[in-house]
C-alpha positions as CSV (number, residue, x, y, z in Angstrom):
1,X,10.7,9.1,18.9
2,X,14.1,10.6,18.3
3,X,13.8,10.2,15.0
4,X,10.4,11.1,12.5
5,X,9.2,7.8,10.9
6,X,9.4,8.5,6.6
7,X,6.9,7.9,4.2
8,X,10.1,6.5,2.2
9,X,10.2,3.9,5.0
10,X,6.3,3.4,5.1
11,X,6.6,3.0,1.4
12,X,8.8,0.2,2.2
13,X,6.7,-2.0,4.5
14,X,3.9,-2.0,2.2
15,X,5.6,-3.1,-0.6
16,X,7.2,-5.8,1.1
17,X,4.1,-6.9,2.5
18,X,2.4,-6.5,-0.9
19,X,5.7,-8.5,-2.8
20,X,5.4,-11.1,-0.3
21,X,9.0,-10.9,0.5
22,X,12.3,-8.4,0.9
23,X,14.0,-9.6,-1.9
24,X,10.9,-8.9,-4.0
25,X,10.2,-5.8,-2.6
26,X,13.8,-4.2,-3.6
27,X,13.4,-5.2,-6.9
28,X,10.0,-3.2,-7.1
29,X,11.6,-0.3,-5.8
30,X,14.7,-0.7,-7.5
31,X,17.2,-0.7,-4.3
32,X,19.4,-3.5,-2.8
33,X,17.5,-5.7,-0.7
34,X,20.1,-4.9,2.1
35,X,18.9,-1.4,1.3
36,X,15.3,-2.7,2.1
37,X,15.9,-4.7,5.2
38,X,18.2,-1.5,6.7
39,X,14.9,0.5,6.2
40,X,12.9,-2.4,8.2
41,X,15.1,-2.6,11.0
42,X,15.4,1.1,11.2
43,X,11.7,1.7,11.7
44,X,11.2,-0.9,14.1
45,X,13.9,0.9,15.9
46,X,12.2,4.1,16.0
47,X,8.9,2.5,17.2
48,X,10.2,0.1,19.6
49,X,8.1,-2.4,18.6
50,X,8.6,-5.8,16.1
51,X,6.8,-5.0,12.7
52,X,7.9,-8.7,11.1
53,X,8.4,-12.0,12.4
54,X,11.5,-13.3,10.0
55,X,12.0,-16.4,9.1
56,X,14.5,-18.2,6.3
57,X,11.7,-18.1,3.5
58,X,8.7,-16.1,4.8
59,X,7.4,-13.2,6.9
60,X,4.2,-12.6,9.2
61,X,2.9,-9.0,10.3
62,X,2.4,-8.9,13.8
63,X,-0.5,-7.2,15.6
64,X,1.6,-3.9,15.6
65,X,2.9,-4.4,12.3
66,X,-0.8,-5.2,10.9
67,X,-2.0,-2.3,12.2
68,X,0.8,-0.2,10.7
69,X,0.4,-1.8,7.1
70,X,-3.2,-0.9,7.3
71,X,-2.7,2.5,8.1
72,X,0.3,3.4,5.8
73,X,-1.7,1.5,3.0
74,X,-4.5,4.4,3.2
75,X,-1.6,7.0,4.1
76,X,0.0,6.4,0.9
77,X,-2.9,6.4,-1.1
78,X,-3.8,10.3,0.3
79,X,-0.9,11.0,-0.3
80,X,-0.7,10.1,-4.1
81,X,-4.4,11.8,-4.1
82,X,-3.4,14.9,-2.9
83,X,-0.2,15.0,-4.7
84,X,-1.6,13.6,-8.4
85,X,-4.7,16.6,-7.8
86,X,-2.7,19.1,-6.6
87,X,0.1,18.4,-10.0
88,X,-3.2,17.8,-12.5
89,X,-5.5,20.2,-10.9
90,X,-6.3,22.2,-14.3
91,X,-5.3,19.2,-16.3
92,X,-7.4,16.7,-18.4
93,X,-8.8,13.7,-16.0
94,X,-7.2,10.6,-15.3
95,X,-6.1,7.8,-13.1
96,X,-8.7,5.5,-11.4
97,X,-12.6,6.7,-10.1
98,X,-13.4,4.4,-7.9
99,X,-17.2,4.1,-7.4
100,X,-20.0,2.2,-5.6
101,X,-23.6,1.9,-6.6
102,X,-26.5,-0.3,-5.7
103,X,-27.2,-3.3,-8.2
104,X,-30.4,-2.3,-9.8
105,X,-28.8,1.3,-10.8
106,X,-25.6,0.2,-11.7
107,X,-26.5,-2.6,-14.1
108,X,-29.3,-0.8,-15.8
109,X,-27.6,2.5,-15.9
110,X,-24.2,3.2,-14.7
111,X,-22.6,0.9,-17.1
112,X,-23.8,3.0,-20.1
113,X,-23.2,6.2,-18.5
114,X,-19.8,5.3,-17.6
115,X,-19.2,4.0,-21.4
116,X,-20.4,7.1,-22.7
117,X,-18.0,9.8,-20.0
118,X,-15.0,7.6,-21.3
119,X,-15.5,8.7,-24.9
120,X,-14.1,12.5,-23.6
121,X,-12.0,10.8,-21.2
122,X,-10.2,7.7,-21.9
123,X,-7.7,8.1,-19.6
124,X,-10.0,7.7,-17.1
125,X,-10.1,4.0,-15.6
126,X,-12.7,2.7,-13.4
127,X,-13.4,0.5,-10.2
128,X,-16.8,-0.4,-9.4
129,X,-18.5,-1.9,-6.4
130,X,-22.1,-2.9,-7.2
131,X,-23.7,-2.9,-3.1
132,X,-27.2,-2.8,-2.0
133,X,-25.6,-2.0,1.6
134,X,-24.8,1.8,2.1
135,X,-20.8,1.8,2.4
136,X,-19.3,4.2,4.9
137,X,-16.5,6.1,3.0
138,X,-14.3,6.5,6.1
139,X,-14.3,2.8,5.9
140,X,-13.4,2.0,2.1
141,X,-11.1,3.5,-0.5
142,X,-13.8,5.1,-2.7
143,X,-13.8,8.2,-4.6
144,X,-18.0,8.5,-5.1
145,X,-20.9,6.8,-3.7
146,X,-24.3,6.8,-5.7
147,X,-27.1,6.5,-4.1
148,X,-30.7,6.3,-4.4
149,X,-32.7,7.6,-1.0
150,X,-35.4,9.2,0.4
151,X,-33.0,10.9,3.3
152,X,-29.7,10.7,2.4
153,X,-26.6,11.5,5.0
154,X,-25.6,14.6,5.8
155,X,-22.0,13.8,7.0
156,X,-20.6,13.8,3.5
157,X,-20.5,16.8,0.6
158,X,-23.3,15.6,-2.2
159,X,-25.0,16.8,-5.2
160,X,-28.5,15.3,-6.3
161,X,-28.2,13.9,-9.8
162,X,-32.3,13.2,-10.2
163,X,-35.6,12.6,-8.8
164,X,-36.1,8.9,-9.1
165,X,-39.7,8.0,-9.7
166,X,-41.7,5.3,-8.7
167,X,-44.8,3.6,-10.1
168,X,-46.5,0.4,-10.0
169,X,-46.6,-1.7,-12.7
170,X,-47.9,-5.5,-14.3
171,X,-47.1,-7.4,-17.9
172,X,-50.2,-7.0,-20.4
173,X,-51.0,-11.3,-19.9
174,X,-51.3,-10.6,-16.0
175,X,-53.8,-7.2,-16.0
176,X,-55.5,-9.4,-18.9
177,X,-56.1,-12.5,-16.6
178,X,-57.0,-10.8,-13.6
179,X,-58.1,-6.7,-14.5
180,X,-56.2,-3.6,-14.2
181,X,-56.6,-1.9,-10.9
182,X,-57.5,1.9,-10.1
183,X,-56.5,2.2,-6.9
184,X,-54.8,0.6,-4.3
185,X,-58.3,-0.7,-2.8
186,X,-58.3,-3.1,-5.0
187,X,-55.0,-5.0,-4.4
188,X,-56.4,-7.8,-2.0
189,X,-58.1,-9.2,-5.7
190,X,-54.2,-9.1,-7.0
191,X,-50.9,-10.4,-6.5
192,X,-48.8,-8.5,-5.5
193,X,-44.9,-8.3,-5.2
194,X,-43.1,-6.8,-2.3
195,X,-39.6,-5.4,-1.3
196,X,-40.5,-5.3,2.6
197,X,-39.4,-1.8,3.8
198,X,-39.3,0.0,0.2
199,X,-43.2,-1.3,-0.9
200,X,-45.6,1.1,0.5
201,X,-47.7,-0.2,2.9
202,X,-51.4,0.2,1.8
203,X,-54.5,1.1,3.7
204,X,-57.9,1.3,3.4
205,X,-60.9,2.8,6.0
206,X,-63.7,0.8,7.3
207,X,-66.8,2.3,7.4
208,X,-66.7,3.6,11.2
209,X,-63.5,5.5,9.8
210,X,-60.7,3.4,11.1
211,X,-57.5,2.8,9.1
212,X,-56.3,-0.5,8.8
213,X,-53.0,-1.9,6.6
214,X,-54.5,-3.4,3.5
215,X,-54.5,-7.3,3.5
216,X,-53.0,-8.2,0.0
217,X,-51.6,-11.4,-1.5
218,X,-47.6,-11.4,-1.6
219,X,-46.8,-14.4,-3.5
220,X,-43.4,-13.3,-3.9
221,X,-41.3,-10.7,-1.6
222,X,-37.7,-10.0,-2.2
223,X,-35.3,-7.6,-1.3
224,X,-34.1,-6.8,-4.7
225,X,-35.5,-4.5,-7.4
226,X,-34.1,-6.6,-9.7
227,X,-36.0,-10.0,-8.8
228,X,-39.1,-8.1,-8.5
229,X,-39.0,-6.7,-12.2
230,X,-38.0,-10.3,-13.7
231,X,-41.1,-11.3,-11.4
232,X,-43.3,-8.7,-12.6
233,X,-42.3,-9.5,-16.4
234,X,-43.3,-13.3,-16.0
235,X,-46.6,-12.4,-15.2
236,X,-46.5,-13.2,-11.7
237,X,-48.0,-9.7,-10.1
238,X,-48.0,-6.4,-9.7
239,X,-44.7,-4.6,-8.9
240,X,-43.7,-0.9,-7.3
241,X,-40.6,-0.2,-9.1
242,X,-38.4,3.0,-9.9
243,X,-38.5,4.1,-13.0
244,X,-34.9,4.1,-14.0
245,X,-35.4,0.0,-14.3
246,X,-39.2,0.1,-16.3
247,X,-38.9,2.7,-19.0
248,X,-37.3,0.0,-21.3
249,X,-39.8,-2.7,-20.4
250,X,-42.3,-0.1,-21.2
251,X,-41.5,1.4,-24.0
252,X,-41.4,-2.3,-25.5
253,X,-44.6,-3.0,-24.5
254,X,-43.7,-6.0,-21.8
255,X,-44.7,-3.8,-18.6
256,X,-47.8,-1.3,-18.2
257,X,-47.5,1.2,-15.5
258,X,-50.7,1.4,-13.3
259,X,-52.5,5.0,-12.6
260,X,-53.9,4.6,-9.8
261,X,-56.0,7.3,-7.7
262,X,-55.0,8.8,-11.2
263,X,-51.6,9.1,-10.1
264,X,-48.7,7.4,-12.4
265,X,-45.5,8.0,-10.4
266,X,-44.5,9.0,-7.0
267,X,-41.0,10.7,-6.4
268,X,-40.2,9.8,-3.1
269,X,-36.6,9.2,-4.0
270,X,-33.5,10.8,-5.7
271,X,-30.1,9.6,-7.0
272,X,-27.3,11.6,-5.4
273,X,-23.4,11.5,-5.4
274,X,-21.7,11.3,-1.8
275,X,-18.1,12.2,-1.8
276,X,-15.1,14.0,0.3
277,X,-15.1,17.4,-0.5
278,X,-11.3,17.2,-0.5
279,X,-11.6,14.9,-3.5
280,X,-14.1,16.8,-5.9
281,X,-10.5,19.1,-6.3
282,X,-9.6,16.4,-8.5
283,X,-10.8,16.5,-12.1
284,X,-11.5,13.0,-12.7
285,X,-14.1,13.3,-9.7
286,X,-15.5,16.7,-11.0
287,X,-15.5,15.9,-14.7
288,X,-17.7,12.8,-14.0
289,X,-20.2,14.6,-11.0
290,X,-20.4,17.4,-13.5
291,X,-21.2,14.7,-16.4
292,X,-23.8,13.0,-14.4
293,X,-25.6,16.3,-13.9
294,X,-25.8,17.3,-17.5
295,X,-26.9,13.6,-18.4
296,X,-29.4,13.9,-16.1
297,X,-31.1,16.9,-15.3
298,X,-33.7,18.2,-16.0
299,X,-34.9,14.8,-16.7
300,X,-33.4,11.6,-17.0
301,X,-33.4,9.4,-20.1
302,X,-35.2,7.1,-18.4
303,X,-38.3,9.5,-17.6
304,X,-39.0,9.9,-21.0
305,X,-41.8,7.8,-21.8
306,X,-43.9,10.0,-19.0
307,X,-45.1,12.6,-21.0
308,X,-45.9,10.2,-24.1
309,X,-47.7,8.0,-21.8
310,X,-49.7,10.5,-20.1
311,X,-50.5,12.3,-23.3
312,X,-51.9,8.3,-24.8
């Protein structure tokens, strides 16, 4: 190209794209709409290629043009990034955090924790994106991923908020109909709930000292935490659970954790923030990494009942 393509003129495609229209689009940007189909016409020009089909009262992207939008869209918004970190870098935080979060975590906790970082920072705004499936950040526009994982990634920067615990667990009327359990041996005389691939798999040794999976009764498997608690609270079995979603039920008296082989929690897990290290420059993503980890180290509100329980 003779010429170098602008961001001015990238500017220009997405907001007529976004607008719906040229007209619209120069009154967004406050130009002349022949100001805005100049711009157009100039960087098809310089790319040899059709970016807009025209007609009288609407527009389509072509595959080029498509492409183009997609990639000036996420151009755009580096751009901002880098210029709106590099401008505030020792200033208060604001602007938007965008964040994603598996259910179980973010309804029971992030909510709260996010209500209680805007008291020092109001001016921070934020987007969340509750998602059981692990989201790829090259792939979506988001600023920090929480996660809770026994391995996470290693192809992004992250710091590890807290051990998450584990333990199983029953309501009162259900270990009153059919007997607490001391150890796992004892399931098959149980109900128990399941999250396939998260639920350990029990086993037991027969007498010529061969380990087999322990047969158990599943009435109910899900593949949500969330089910499996509501399950567990209704009476219907025993549940293995993280911690950060039973300390409530437990401290009310609606769920009992189980000690079995004497052992009341297993940390096979931790909560971590996953995030481009180019982004933790900006204070609104420091300030609320930095937030997290005096929240919840050395141990989160959530662990508390532990040391009351094991003391009882």
């Amino acid at each position: 190209m003779s010429n170098p393509v602008s961001l001015k003129q990238l500017e220009i495609l997405v907001k007529i794209v976004e607008c719906g229209g040229l007209s619209e689009a120069a009154v967004q940007l406050n130009v002349s709409p022949s100001a805005v189909s100049k711009s157009l016409s100039q960087l098809e020009n310089q790319l040899g290629t059709t970016l807009l089909k025209r007609t009288t009262r609407s527009f389509t992207l072509t595959e080029p043009g498509q492409y183009l939008y997609n990639r000036a869209t996420q151009l755009l918004l580096d751009f901002d990034e880098s210029v709106n970190t590099t401008a505030g870098y020792y200033n208060h935080p604001q602007g938007e955090l965008r964040i994603t979060c598996s259910m179980a975590f973010g309804y029971s906790h992030l909510v709260t924790l996010v209500n209680h970082f805007r008291k020092n920072c109001p001016d921070v705004d934020f987007h969340i994106d509750l998602n059981d499936n692990f989201v790829n950040l090259n792939e979506v526009n988001v600023d920090i991923a929480l996660r809770v994982s026994s391995s996470p990634p290693d192809n992004y920067a992250m710091r590890k908020l807290a051990t998450i615990n584990w333990a199983y667990c029953a309501s009162p009327d259900y270990l009153s109909k059919y007997g607490k359990p001391n150890s796992v041996q004892e399931f098959p005389q149980h109900h128990c709930l399941t999250y396939p691939g998260l639920t350990p798999i029990e086993r037991s040794t027969d007498k010529q000292g061969v380990t087999h999976q322990l047969k158990k009764r599943t009435p109910i498997q899900a593949n949500s935490s969330l089910v499996l608690l509501k399950s567990a609270l209704e009476d219907q079995g025993i549940a293995y659970l993280p911690t950060y979603l039973l300390s409530d039920s437990i401290q009310q008296g609606t769920l009992v954790p189980l000690a079995l082989h004497g052992k009341l929690t297993h940390d096979t897990h931790a909560l971590y923030a996953l995030y481009f290290p180019s982004r933790y420059s900006n204070p609104k993503v420091r300030s609320f990494i930095d937030y997290l980890l005096d929240e919840l180290q050395p141990i989160p509100i959530w662990d508390n009942w532990m040391s009351k329980f094991t003391k009882n």
